[in-house]
Steps between C-alpha positions, in 0.01 A plus 500: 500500500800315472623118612829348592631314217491155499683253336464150419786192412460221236566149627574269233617120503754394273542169414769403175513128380739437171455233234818301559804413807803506232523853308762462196730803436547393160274824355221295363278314753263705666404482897161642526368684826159442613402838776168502677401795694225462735372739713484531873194266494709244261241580262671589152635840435428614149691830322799475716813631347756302515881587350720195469879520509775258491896537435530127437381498097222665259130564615200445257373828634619754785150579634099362469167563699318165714261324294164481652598239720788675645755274265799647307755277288828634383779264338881581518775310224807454734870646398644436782531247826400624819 
């Protein structure tokens, strides 16, 4: 016996909010991210891999897995304007 194969796509929301409206390139004062990942019920996605990556200063950390309510924060030290 054998079966067609089936396959199945992953809807997830994004929404990103950030801590403050002026980010200073001066290498020292962090912006931090705020991601929440719901899924295609907006209810909140937990264990969702998420990699983070910016050319516009230093991340806290490249990469990080959704909290149980589908919340991941990442901070980034600005070097440069943009």
């Amino acid at each position: 016996l054998t079966a067609p194969a089936v396959q199945f796509t992953v809807v997830y929301n994004l929404m990103i909010a950030y801590d403050r409206q002026v980010v200073q390139n001066d290498g020292v004062t962090p912006i931090t991210f705020t991601l929440t990942v719901t899924d295609g019920k907006f209810q909140p996605a937990a264990g969702v891999s998420v990699n983070w990556s910016t050319d516009l200063g230093d991340l806290a950390s490249f990469s990080g897995v959704t909290d149980a309510n589908g919340v991941l924060t990442v901070t980034i030290t600005s070097t440069r304007s943009g």
